[in-house]
Every structure is written in C-alpha cells, then in structure tokens.
VEXZALUM-228689 format. One record per residue: residue in three letters; x, y, z of N, C-alpha, C in turn. Coordinates in steps of 0.05 Angstrom, whole numbers, plus 5000, padded with zeros to 4 digits. Example, Ala and Ser with C-alpha at 12.3 -4.5 7.8 and 13.67 -1.06 7.14 Angstrom:
2
ala526448865156524649105156526449345156 ser525749555142527349795143525850015157 
% end
This chain:
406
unk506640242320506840352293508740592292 unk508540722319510441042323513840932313 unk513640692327517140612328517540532306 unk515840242294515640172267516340402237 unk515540682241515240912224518441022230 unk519541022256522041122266523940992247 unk524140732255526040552243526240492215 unk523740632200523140592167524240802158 unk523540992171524141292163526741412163 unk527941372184530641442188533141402171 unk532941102162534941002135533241072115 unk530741042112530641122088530741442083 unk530941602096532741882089534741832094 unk537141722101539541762102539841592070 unk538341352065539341232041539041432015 unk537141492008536541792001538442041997 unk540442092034541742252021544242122010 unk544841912010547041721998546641861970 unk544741731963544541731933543942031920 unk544442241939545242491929546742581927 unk548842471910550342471910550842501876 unk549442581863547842621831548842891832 unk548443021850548843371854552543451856 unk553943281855556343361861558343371827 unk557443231810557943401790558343671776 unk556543861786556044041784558344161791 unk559444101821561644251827564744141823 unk564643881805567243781790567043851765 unk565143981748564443921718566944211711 unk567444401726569944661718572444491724 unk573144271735575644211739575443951720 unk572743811710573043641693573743751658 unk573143891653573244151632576044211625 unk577244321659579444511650582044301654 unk582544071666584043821667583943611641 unk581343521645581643331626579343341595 unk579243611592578143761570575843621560 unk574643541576572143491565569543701546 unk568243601530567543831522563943901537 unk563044131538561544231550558843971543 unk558343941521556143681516556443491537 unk558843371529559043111539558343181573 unk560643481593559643491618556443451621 unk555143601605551643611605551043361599 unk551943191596550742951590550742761613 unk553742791619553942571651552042651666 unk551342901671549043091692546442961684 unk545342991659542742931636542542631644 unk544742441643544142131639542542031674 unk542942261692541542211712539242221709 unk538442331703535842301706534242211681 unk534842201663534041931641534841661664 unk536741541677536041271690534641341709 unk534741551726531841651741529041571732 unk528841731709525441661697524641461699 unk527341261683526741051674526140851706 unk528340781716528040641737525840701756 unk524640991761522441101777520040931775 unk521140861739517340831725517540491731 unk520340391724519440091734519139991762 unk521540191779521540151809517040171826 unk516840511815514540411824511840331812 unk511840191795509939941786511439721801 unk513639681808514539421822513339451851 unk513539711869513339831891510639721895 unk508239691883505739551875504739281881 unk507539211884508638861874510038761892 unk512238901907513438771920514838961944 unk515238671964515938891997518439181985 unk518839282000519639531997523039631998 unk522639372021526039352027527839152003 unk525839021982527138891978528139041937 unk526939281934526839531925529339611927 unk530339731957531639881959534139691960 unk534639401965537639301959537739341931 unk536739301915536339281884538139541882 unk537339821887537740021892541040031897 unk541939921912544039881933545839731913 unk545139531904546539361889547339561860 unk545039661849545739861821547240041819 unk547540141855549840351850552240331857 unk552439991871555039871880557139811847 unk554739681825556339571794556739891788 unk555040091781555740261772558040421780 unk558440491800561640581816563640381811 unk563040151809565040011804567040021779 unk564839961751565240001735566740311725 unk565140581731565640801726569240811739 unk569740781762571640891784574340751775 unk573940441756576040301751576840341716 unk573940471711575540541679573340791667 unk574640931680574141281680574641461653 unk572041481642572641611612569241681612 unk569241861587566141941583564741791577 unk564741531572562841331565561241201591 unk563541131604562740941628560841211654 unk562341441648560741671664557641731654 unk557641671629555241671624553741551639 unk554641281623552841041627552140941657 unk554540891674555340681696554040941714 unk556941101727556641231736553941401742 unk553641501725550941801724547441611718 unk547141481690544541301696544241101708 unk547240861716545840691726545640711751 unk548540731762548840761793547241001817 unk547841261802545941401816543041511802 unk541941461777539841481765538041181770 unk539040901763536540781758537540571790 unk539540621799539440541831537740821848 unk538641011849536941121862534041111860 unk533341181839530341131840528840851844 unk530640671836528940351843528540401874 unk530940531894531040591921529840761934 unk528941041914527041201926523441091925 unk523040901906520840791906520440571930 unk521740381932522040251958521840401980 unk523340561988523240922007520740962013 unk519741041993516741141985514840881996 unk514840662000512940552001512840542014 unk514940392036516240312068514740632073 unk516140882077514841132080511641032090 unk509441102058507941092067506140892083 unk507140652086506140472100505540482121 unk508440622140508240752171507040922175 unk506741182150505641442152503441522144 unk501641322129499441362111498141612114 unk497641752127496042062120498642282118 unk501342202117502842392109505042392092 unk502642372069504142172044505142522034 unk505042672028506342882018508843032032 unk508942972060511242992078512642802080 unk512042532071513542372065515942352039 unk513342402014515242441999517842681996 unk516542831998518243132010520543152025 unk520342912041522242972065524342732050 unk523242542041524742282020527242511995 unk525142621982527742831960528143021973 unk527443121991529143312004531543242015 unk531943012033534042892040535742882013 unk534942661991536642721967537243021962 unk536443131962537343501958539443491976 unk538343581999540943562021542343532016 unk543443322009546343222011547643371997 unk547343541968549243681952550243851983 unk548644002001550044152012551444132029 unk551643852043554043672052556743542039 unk556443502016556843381994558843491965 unk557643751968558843931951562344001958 unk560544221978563944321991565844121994 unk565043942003566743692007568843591982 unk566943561966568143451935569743681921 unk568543891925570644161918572644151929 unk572644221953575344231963577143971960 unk575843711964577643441948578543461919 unk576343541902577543651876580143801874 unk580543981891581944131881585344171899 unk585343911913587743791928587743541909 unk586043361908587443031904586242951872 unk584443161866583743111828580543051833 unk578443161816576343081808575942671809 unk577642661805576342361801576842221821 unk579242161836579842091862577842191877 unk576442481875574842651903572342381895 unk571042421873568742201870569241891884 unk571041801873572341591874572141571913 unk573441721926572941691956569841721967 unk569142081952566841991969565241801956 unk564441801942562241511923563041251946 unk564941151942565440971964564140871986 unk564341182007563541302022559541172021 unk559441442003556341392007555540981988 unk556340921983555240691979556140532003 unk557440462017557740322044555940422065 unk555440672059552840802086551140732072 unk549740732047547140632033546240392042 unk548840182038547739862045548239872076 unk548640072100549340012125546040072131 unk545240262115541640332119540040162108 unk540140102091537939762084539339582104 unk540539582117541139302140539639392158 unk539439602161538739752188535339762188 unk533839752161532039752148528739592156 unk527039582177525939332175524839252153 unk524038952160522538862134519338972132 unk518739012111515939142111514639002088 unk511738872091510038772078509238932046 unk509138782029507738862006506138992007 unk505039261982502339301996499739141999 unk498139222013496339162008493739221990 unk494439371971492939471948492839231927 unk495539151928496438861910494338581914 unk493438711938492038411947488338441938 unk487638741933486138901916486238931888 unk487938781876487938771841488638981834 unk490139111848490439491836493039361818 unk494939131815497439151808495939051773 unk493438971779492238921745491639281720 unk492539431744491439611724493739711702 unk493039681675494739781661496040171660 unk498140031662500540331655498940471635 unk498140451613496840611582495040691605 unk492940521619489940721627491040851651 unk493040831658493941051681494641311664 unk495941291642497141531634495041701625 unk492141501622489741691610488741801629 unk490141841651487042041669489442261672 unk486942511669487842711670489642851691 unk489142711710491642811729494042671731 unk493242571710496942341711498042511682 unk497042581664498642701644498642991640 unk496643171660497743431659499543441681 unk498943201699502643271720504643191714 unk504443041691507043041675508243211665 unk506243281646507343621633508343831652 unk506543921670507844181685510044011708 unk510143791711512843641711516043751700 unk515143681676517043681653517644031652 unk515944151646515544471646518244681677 unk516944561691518044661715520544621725 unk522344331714524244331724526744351707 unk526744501675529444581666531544681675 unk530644961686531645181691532945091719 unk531544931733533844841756535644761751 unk535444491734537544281730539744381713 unk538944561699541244791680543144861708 unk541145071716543745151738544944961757 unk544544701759545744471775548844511766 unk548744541734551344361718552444701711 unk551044871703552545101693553145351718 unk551945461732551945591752554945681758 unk556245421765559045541776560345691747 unk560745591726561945731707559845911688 unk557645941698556446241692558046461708 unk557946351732558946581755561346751756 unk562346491738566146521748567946751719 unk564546681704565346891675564047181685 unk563347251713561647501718564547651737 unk563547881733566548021736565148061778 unk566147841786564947781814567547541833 unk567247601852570647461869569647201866 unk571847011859571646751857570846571872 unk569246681898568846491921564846561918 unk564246701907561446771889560046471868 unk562146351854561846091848561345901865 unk563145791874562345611889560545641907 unk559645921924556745961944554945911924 unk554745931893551746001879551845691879 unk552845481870552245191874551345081897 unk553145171928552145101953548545231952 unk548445491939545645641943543745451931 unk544145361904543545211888542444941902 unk544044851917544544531933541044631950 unk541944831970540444891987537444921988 unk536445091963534745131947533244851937 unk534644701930533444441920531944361949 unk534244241969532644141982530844332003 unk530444592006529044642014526044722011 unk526444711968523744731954522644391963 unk523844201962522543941968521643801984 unk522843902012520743942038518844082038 unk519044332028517044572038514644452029 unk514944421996513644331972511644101983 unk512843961990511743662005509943702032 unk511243832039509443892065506844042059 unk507644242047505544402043503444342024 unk504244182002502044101989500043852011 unk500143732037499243622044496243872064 unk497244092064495844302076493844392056 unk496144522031494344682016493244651992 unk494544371974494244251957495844251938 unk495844221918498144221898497944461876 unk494944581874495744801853496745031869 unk496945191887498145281891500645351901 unk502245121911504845051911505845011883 unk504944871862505544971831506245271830 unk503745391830503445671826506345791835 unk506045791849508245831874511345761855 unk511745551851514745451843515045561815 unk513045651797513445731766513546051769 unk512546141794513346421801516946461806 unk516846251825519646281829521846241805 unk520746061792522346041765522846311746 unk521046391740521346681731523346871739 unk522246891766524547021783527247001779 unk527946781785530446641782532146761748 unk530546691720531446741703531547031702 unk529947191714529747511708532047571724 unk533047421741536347581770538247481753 unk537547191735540647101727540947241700 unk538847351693539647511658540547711663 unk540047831688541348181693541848211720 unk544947941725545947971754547548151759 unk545848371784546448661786549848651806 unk549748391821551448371846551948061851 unk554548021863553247801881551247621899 unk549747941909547047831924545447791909 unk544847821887542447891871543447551857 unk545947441849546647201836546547031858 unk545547031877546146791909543346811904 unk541146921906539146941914538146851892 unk538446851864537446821842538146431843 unk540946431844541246111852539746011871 unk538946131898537245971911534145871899 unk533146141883531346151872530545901849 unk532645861840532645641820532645381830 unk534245371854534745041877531445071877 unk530545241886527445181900525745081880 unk525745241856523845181824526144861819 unk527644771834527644531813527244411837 unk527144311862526644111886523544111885 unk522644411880519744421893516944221874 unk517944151853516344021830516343661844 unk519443611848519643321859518343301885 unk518243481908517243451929513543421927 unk512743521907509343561905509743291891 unk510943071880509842851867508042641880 unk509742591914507742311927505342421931 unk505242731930501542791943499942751915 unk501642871894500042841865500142571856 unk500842361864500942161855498141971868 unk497642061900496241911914493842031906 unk493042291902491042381903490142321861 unk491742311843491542191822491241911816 unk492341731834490941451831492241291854 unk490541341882489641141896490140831899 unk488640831876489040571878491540471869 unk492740591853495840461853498040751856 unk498140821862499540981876502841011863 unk504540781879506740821871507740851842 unk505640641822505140721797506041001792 unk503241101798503341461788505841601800 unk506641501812508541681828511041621803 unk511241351800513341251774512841491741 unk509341501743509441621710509741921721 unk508942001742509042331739512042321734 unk514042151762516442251765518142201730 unk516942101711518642131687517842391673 unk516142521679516042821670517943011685 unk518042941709519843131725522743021710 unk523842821706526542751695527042761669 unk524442861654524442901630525643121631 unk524843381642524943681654527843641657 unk529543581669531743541682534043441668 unk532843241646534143171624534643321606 unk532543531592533343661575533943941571 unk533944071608534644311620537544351610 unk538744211616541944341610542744241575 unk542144041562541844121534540844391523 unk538444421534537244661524539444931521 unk540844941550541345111559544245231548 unk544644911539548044941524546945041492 unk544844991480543945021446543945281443 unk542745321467542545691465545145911468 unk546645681481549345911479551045831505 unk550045751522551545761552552145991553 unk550246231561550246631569547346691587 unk547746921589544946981603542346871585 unk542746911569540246841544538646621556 unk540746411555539846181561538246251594 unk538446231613537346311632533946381625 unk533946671604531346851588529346541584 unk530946371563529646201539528345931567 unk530045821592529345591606526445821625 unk527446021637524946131651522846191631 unk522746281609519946301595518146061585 unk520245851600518245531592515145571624 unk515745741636513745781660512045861650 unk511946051627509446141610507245931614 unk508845681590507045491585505845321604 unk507545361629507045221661504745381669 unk504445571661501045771676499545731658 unk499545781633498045661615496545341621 unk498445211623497744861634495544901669 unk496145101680495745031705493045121701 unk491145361687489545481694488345341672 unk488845121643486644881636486944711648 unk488844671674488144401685486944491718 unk486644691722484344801739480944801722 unk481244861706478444971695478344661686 unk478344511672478744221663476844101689 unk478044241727477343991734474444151761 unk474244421740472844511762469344401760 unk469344301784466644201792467143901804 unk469443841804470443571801471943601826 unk473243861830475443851860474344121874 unk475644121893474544271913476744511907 unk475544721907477145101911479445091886 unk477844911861479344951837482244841842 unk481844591861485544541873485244241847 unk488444181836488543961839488543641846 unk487543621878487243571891485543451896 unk483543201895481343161892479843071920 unk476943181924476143191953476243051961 unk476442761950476442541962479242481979 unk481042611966483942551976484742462006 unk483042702025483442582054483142392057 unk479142382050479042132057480041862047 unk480841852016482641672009485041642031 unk486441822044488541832064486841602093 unk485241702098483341612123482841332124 unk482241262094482041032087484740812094 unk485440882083488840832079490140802111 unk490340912133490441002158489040702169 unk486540662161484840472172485940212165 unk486240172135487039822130489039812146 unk492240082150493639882158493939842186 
% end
C-alpha cells in the first residue's frame, strides 16, 4: 500500500502543480493592460472565470469522484485543458480568455482533476485525508512561485501571450505525462454502499455543509483580489519597481503555504481553529495594505493575504470528510463552490470599490461576518462535537473505519 500511495501521490501533485498555472495571470494582467489595453473588468474577469469553472466542475467532478475510478477523472481533466489552450492560444482575444482559457481549461479541467487527485489521494492515505488535501492545493499554489517569475520575465522579452502560449504548452504535456504515469485505482467503495444515492439538496442541508460554505465564500476575497491587483497596487506606491513583482511572488508563496499548513493542521487540531486562524490573518493583511508604511510592511502584508486565501482551500478535504462520510467527495464538491464563490467575486468587489487602499478596508472587513459565522456555528454544534471544534468526534474514527475497508 506504502508504494501503491507513492506512485498515486506523486503525479497527482505534480498534475496539480500543472494546473497552477491559474496564478500566472496575475503577473501578465500589467502588461495585458498596458499593450493590448484591456480594460481592468475584463482583466478581473479572465482571473474571476477561474474559479466560476472551478466551482462548477469541483461540484460535478466530485459527485462523479463517488462514481467513478479516479484516474479516469483526471484524463477528463487533461483533456479540458488540452481544448481550452487550444482554442484560447489560436484565437486570442477577451472572449476566448474568458471562456477557453481561464473556466474551461484551467477552472473546470482542473478541478474535474483535483477531484480524481483527491480520491486516488485518499484511497492510499485514508487517515490523512486533510494532508492530503492540503498537500493536493498546495502543490496547485506552488506553482505560481515557480511559474510566476518565469512568465514575467517571458512577458517582458517575447510578449504576454507567446509567455502563456509556451509555458501552457509546457504544463499540459507534463499533466498528461502524470496521468500516464498514474496507476489505475478502483472506484470507491462507498459507491458499492449506496452513498452515490444520496441527494446533492440533502447534502446541502446539514449544517456543516452550508456554514462551510459560507465562511468558504467569506474568507477567500481578499486573497484572490490581491492575486490579480497586487502588482499594480504596488507599482502606484511611491516604492522601487522590483517591490511589485516580490508582492505577487509573496502572494504565490503565501497561497501555497496557507494550504499545506492549513491541511495538515486541521488533521491535528481541527478545523475551527485553523479558520480562526486564517480570518485573523485576513484582517491583518487588509490593515498593512490600507496603510503600507514600507516595502516590508507591503511583502509581508502580501504574504499575509497568499495565506488567508490558500488556507480556506487546504481545510476543505478534512471539512468535507468529517461533514459527510458517507459521500465525501460530494462535500468536498459543495463546500469547494463556496470557496470559488469567494474567489469569484473578490476582485469584482475590489475593482467596484475603486481599485485603492479602500478596497483592501471593504474585502478584509468581510472577516467580521467570518467570526460572527464561526462562533454560531460553534455554539450551533456545541454538545454535538468535541472542544466546541467543527469537527465531529466521530471523525477519527470515521478515518479508522475507512483505514480498515481498504
């Protein structure tokens, strides 16, 4: 099983960081602007349409994940972001960037692929389903910080669209070299349990599937704002021009290091206080970027924000297993459309308000309503979980269980 987990695990983080490749906009969207005059909407939107085909594909990928082997998920995956690059790279304009490019290819291919990920994952790993997932979007995180510099500096020798144009390439030939590499892995076995009969509506009714939606949705604006705006916040601050491009790499970094940590740690300590934890940091983040004293104070404030937007995606596979068991990849599909809800409407928000510090003020004070949510959905479940966690006591042993069938 040790080797079996090796050989599952390995491509599926490298496929993973393929498809992070969602994060490199961010650092073409000033040369897409100032070349071929796009207007600030439309950049927020190529960014936005990720994760609208995210949600979407998450929510069908894992109800499919339910249904069917895992590997056969992640070609689907492989294949969505092969048409979408295709399409985008041969007739390059804001339509097809929306559509091709940004939801299908790396929004509703990636996630059909992170759900497959996810299953293969826990199959080999079953009691370390929160380090699993964690280490699954963290890898996606990652890559901006491989990924970034790269595309910058290609941006700004051979053009924004050529730099995509190569690496995209790039990472879709390593994507499908990792599903080859991929073994085959059995359906679950929950499926063979009638869990794939339970309806989506009565999943969304238990309470830990729709307040983790919300503080979902809540927690990850303020990241995904600074994904797309960050470099040209920076570059309007009377600060050396090489201050931009580090707050996006910080930015990159931050993501994937809130999504490991996040992941891991909610398998120790549970999930409300790693929440706690990430809507603190959000705060933070908006209080350094409304009154950036320095460049350290704007590096640190960007990291601060990478972490409040990775750290929400990394707590989903533990909140998903310990919210419904019995179908699992499901929940993991409905939470993860609150988190891409979050993410979707972070950088709209962010542009309505002005694109200035303000904006920054208006995405961090959505954490208000994130502590508010956390302490009725503590009290909501106290007597029901153990040390007021969201987490439910059964969870190990649900893990133990799980450990045993396979």
């Amino acid at each position: 099983m040790r080797l079996l987990a090796v050989r599952v695990v390995i491509p599926s983080l490298i496929l993973q960081f393929a498809f992070g490749m969602v994060y490199v906009w961010g650092a073409v969207a000033p040369y897409v602007r100032l070349q071929d005059h796009w207007s600030p909407l439309l950049i927020s939107a190529v960014f936005s349409a990720g994760p609208f085909g995210y949600g979407t594909g998450i929510l069908i990928g894992g109800r499919l994940a339910d249904l069917y082997p895992p590997r056969r998920l992640c070609w689907a995956g492989v294949g969505l972001m092969a048409i979408g690059f295709t399409i985008a790279f041969l007739i390059p304009n804001g339509f097809t960037f929306v559509v091709f490019y940004s939801a299908i290819a790396l929004g509703l291919g990636g996630s059909v692929a992170l759900a497959g990920a996810l299953a293969a994952g826990t199959y080999t790993l079953p009691t370390r389903v929160g380090f699993i997932g964690g280490a699954l979007t963290g890898s996606y995180g990652l890559a901006a910080i491989a990924q970034v510099p790269i595309v910058s500096y290609l941006a700004s020798t051979i053009g924004w669209l050529n730099a995509l144009r190569l690496v995209g390439i790039s990472m879709a030939a390593l994507a499908l070299c990792m599903v080859l590499l991929m073994p085959p892995i059995p359906r679950p076995q929950r499926t063979q349990q009638g869990s794939d009969r339970i309806p989506l509506l009565k999943l969304v009714g238990r309470e830990l599937i729709w307040t983790g939606f919300l503080l979902e949705a809540i927690a990850s604006p303020l990241g995904s704002y600074a994904f797309v705006a960050i470099a040209a916040y920076v570059r309007g601050l009377p600060l050396a021009l090489w201050v931009a491009t580090v707050a996006v790499i910080a930015v990159a970094t931050g993501n994937a290091i809130g999504r490991i940590v996040s992941g891991t740690a909610s398998d120790r300590f549970g999930v409300t206080p790693v929440f706690l934890v990430i809507l603190i940091t959000n705060v933070l983040a908006a209080i350094l970027l409304q009154f950036p004293i320095n460049a350290a104070t704007v590096l640190f404030a960007a990291l601060a924000a990478g972490i409040s937007f990775g750290g929400p995606a990394g707590l989903l596979s533990r909140l998903a297993s310990a919210s419904a068991p019995d179908a699992p990849n499901s929940a993991f599909g409905l939470l993860f459309v609150g988190y891409a809800f979050g993410v979707f409407y972070g950088p709209f928000l962010g542009v309505a308000v002005g694109e200035n510090a303000r904006s920054w003020l208006v995405l961090g004070s959505l954490a208000g309503i994130g502590f508010l949510l956390l302490a009725v959905r503590t009290g909501m479940a106290k007597g029901l979980f153990s040390k007021g966690e969201l987490v439910p006591e059964v969870e190990h042993d649900v893990d133990n269980h799980d450990s045993e069938t396979h």
